[in-house]
N, C-alpha and C positions, 0 to 999 in steps of 0.2 A: 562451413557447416553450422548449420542454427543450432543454439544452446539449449539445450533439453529443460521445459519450464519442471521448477522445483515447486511440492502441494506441501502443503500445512493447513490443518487445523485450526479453527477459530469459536472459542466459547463466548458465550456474551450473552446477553438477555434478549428476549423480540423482539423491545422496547430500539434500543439501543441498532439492531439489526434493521427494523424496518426505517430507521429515520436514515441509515447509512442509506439501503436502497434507494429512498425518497433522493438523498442528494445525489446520488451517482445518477440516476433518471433525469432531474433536472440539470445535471452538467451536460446531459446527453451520453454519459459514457455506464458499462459495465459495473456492477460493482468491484470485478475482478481488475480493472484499468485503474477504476478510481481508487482503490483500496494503495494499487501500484505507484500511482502518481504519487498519494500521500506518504508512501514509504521512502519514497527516490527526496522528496522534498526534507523529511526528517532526518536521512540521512546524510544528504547536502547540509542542512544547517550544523547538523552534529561535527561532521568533519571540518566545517567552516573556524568551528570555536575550537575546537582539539587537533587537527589535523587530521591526514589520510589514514584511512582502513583501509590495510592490506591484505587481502585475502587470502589467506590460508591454502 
């Protein structure tokens, strides 16, 4: 069974929003992917230095 995607919320300034856009267009991907990528990456490093996040 596929996992039901989870939404949030995101404040930020235009400024800041449009230059995400601009990168995620020039990777070729969503900003909803690229936003994704960059979370999966932070989260690898994080776990890397501390150890596993177990999820609740």
């Amino acid at each position: 069974m596929k996992e039901e995607a989870a939404k949030f919320t995101l404040r930020t300034s235009k400024d800041v929003l449009w230059k995400f856009h601009y990168i995620a267009d020039y990777n070729g991907r969503s900003s909803n992917r690229q936003l994704e990528i960059l979370l999966k990456r932070y989260i690898a490093s994080f776990e890397n230095k501390h150890g596993p996040i177990v999820p609740k």
